[in-house]
N, C-alpha and C positions, 0 to 999 in steps of 0.2 A: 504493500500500500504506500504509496505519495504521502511527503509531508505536507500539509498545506502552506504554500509559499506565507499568510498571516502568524501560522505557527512557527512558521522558521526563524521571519523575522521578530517575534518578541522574544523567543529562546537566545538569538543574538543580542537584542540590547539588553537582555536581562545578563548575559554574560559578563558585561562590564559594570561594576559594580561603584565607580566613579563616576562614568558616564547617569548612571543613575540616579546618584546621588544629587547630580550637579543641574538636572531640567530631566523632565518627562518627555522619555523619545514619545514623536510622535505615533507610533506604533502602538505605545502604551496607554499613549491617550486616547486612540481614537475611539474606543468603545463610550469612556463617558464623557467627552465632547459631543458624538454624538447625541447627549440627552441636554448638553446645555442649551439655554435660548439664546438665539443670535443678539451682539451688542446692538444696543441704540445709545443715542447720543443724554439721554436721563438714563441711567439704570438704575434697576432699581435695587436698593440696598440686598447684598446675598442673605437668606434666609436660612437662619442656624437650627438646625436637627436636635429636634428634640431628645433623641438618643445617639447616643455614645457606643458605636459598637466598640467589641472585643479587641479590634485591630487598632483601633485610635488607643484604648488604654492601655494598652501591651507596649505601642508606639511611645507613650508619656512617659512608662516607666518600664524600658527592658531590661532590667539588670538580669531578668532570670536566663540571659539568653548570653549574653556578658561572654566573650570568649568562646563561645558553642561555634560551630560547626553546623548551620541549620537547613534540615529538608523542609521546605515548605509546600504542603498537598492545597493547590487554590488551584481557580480559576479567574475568568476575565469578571466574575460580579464579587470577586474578593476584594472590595473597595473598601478605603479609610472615608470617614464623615463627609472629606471635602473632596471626595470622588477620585482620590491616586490610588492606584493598585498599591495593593499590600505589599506583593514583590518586589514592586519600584520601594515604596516607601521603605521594608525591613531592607533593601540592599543598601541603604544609604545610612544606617545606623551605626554608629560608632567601632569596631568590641561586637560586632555580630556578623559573622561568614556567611551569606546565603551561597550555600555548597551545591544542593538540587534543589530543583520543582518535579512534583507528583499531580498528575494531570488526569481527573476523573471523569467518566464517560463524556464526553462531546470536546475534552478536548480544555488542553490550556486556553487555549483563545473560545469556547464556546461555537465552534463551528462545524464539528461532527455529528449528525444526523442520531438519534435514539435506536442503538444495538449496536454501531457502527463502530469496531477497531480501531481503537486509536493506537498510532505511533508513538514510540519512543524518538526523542531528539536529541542526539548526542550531540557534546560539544562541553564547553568548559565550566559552564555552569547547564547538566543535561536536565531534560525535561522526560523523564521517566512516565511512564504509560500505565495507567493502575485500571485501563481499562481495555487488554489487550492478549497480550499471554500471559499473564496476570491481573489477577485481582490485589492484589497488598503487595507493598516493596519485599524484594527479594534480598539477602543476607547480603549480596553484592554491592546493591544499592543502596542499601542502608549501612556500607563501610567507610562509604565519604561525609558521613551525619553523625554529631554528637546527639541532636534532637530533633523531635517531628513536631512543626507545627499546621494545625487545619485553620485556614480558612475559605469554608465552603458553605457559598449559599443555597440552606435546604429553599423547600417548598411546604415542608409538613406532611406530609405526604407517604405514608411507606415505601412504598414502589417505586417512589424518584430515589436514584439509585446514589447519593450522594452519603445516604446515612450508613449503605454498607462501607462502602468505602471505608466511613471514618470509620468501622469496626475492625475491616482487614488491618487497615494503617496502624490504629490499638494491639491488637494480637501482636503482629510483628515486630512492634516495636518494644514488647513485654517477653517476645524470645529473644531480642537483641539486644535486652536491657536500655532501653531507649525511650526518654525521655516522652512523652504526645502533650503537649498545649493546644489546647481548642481554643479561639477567639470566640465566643459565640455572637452568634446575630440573631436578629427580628427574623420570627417565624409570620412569612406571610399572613397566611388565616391567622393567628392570634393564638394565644395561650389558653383558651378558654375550650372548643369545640374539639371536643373527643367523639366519634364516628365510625360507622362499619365495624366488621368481624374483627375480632382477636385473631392473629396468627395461628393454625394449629402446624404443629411439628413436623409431617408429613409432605409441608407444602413449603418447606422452608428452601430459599432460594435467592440467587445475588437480588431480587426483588422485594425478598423481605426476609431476615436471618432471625426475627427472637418474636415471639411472641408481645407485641404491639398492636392495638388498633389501626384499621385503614389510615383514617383520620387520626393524630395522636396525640395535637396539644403540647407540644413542648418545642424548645429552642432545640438545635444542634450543640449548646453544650449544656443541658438538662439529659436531652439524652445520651449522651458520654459519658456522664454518670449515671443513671440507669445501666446501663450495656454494662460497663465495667464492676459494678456492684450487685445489682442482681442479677445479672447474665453473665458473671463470674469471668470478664474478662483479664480484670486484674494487673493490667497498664498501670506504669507510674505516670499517673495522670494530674495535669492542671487545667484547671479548664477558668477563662480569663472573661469573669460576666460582663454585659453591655451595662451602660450609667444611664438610665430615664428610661426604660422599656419595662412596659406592665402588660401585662393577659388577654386587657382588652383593647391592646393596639392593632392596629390593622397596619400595612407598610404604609400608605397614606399621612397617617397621625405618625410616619417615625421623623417626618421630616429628609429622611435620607434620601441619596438620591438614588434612583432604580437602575441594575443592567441586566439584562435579561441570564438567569444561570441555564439557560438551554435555550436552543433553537426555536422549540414551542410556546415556552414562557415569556411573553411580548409584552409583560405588561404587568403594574400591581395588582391587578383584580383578578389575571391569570389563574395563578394558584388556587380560586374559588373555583373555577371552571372545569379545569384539569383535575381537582380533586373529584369533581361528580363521574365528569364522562370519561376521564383517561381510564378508566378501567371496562369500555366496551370490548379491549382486545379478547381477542378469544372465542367473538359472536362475528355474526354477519352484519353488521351495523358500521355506522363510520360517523367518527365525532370529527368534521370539519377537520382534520389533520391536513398543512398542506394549502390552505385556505386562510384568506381573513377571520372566518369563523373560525379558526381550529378551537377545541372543547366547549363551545358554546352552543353545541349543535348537537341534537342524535336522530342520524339521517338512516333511508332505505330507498333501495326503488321502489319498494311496494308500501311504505308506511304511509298511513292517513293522515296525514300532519293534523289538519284541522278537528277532525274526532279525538285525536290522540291531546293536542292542547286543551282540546273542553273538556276532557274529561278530568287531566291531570289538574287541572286550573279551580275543578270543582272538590279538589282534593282540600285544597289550601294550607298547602305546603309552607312552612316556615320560611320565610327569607326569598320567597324566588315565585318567579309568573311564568308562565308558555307560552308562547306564539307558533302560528305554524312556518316552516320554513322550506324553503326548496334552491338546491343548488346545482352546479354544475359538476363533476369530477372532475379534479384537475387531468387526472391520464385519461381517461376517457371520454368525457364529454356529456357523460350519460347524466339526466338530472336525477338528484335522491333525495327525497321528500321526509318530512319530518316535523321537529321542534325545535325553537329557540329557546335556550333556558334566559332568564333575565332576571340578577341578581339581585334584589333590592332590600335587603337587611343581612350585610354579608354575619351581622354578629346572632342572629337569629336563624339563619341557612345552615342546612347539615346534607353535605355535601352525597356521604352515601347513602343516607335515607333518600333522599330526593331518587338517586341513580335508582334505586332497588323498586320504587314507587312506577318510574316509567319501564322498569323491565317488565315491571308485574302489568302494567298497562298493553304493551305492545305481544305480550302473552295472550292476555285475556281479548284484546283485538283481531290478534291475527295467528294463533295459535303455530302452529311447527315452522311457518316462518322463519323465528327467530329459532338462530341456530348457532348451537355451541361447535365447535371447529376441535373435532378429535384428533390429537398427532397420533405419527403412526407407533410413540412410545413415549410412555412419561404421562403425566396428570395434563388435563385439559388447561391451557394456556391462562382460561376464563376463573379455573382452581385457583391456579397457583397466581394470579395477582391479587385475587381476594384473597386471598390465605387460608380458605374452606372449599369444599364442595357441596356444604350444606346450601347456600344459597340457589347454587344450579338446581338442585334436584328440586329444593323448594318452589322456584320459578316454571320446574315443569310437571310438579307435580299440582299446580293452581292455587298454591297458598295465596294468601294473602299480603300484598306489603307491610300492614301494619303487623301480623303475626309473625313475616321475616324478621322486619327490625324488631322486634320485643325479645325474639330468641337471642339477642345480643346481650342484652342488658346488662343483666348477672354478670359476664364476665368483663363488659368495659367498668364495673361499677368496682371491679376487682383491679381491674388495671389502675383508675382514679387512684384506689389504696395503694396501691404500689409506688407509681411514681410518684406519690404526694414529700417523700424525704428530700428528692434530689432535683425538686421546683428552684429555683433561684430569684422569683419575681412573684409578685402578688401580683 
């Protein structure tokens, strides 16, 4: 596989560590230039973020890092406050080596496609591949590291594959006796909204490794303690919390400024989206992927949009409306007819109740239609990113929505108790 000429050139100015220090190749900026508004001749005073991630206070006070030797696992939305990459920013610190970078699916610069092999980029300071022929740095790679530092922006999400990552990177760095610092950031959806199935064991995969809810309510360093304490990881672990982020922030209210952590994620309100519908893989349906609408949409060539909105609409779902929708296929051409979801109380919206409400719908409308897609070995695709197979069988055995989701309960109210130790924010 090709490096992409974007990846090559940020692996190159991140190699020089003066250069770094000394102005923001433009390489490095161009992701969050791209989000600023063009000068005019008033501007208007910049607006200071209510929170403080992980990376600005690591930045304030590194001494933990002081003479280290550091791999740092980020990407292109692993941004400080005032929108410089963290890699720019730690290479230019005092008394701190940035030795490697570890590049988790899509890719250091964020431009690798979802499943898509990323390359390794060799060179003086390399940009190692943790989504490739491996999943976690190898003993090789972790000989040029005194310590591992993450910053990676999750989604909340199980299935967005950023939280394995930081598991692999934990493990390995606890047989290699190696340091893991988490900066944590703002979980899109908020701290609040726990949703969907619990994890069972069975179905555990780089899509979801411990027993977690779909939805799961925590920062990326809430859950780094989780993993390593009741999932008996056991990394010597620090995990470096954000300053002003509470439960019921949304990214909106962080002030900070947005880059998108994957190809599909366009946006702060994204991650409400993709929480609902990114988990049609598996069926014959297609959420906008690819499109303006990608997860905003749960399309077919044969679905009723219109019936299927009145109906759902009569439901009166927490946080969200339907319209009906009809599009074109990008490779084909072909239109596939459907719903628009429409977010409107994202702190009252539960992303996979909603999902599980329009499966039970598009069931009870169009019965063996909807269809789960059997490989020809291994658990059904539709299994293994919910984390059960109860829901499938539920869906075609005509339960009802509301008795799927109530089958959850019990154990998300189990999970609540669990991770209540290693919350870091009210």
């Amino acid at each position: 596989m090709g490096v992409r000429p974007a990846a090559l050139a940020l692996a190159a100015v991140l190699a020089t560590t003066a250069a770094l220090a000394a102005a923001q190749a433009p390489v490095l900026a161009t992701s969050a230039a791209a989000q600023a508004p063009a000068a005019t001749e008033s501007p208007l005073p910049p607006r200071i973020p209510a929170v403080t991630p992980g990376a600005d206070v690591l930045l304030a006070d590194p001494g933990i890092l002081r003479g280290q030797r550091v791999g740092l696992v980020t990407h292109q939305a692993g941004l400080t406050a005032d929108g410089r990459l963290t890699a720019s920013a730690l290479a230019g610190v005092p008394g701190v080596r940035l030795a490697a970078l570890f590049a988790p699916e899509h890719g250091i610069d964020g431009t690798y496609d979802a499943g898509q092999r990323v390359p390794t980029i060799p060179g003086r300071t390399p940009v190692y591949s943790l989504y490739g022929a491996t999943f976690g740095p190898t003993r090789q790679m972790l000989a040029r590291v005194d310590a591992l530092v993450v910053d990676l922006q999750d989604v909340g999400v199980r299935a967005y594959t950023y939280t394995s990552t930081l598991a692999y990177v934990m493990a390995a760095a606890r047989e290699a006796g190696k340091t893991v610092v988490v900066l944590d950031r703002p979980n899109p959806i908020g701290g609040v909204t726990v949703d969907g199935p619990v994890l069972e064991p069975q179905f555990r995969s780089f899509l979801g490794l411990y027993p977690i809810p779909y939805v799961f309510g925590m920062t990326i360093g809430e859950l780094a303690q989780l993993y390593n304490r009741a999932f008996g990881l056991g990394a010597r672990l620090v995990v470096i919390p954000m300053r002003g982020w509470t439960r019921r922030m949304t990214w909106t209210d962080t002030g900070l400024p947005w880059q998108n952590p994957s190809p599909g994620i366009t946006g702060p309100d994204a991650p409400f989206y993709y929480a609902a519908t990114g988990p049609v893989d598996g069926t014959n349906l297609w959420n906008g992927v690819a499109t303006d609408s990608r997860f905003q949409v749960v399309l077919a060539p044969w679905l009723d949009g219109p019936r299927l909105a009145e109906r759902l609409n009569v439901r009166g779902l927490a946080g969200v409306r339907f319209s009906p929708s009809a599009i074109p296929h990008p490779r084909t051409g072909r239109v596939y007819y459907g719903v628009r979801l429409h977010v409107t109380d994202p702190a009252r919206f539960r992303p996979s109740t909603t999902m599980v409400h329009i499966l039970a719908e598009i069931r009870a409308l169009h019965g063996d239609q909807l269809v789960f897609r059997q490989p020809r070995r291994g658990p059904y695709l539709f299994d293994q990113v919910w984390g059960t197979k109860t829901l499938r069988l539920a869906l075609l055995g005509g339960q009802p929505a509301a008795t799927i989701v109530a089958g959850w309960q019990p154990a998300l109210e189990q999970f609540k108790r669990q991770r209540e130790p290693f919350l870091l924010y009210k």
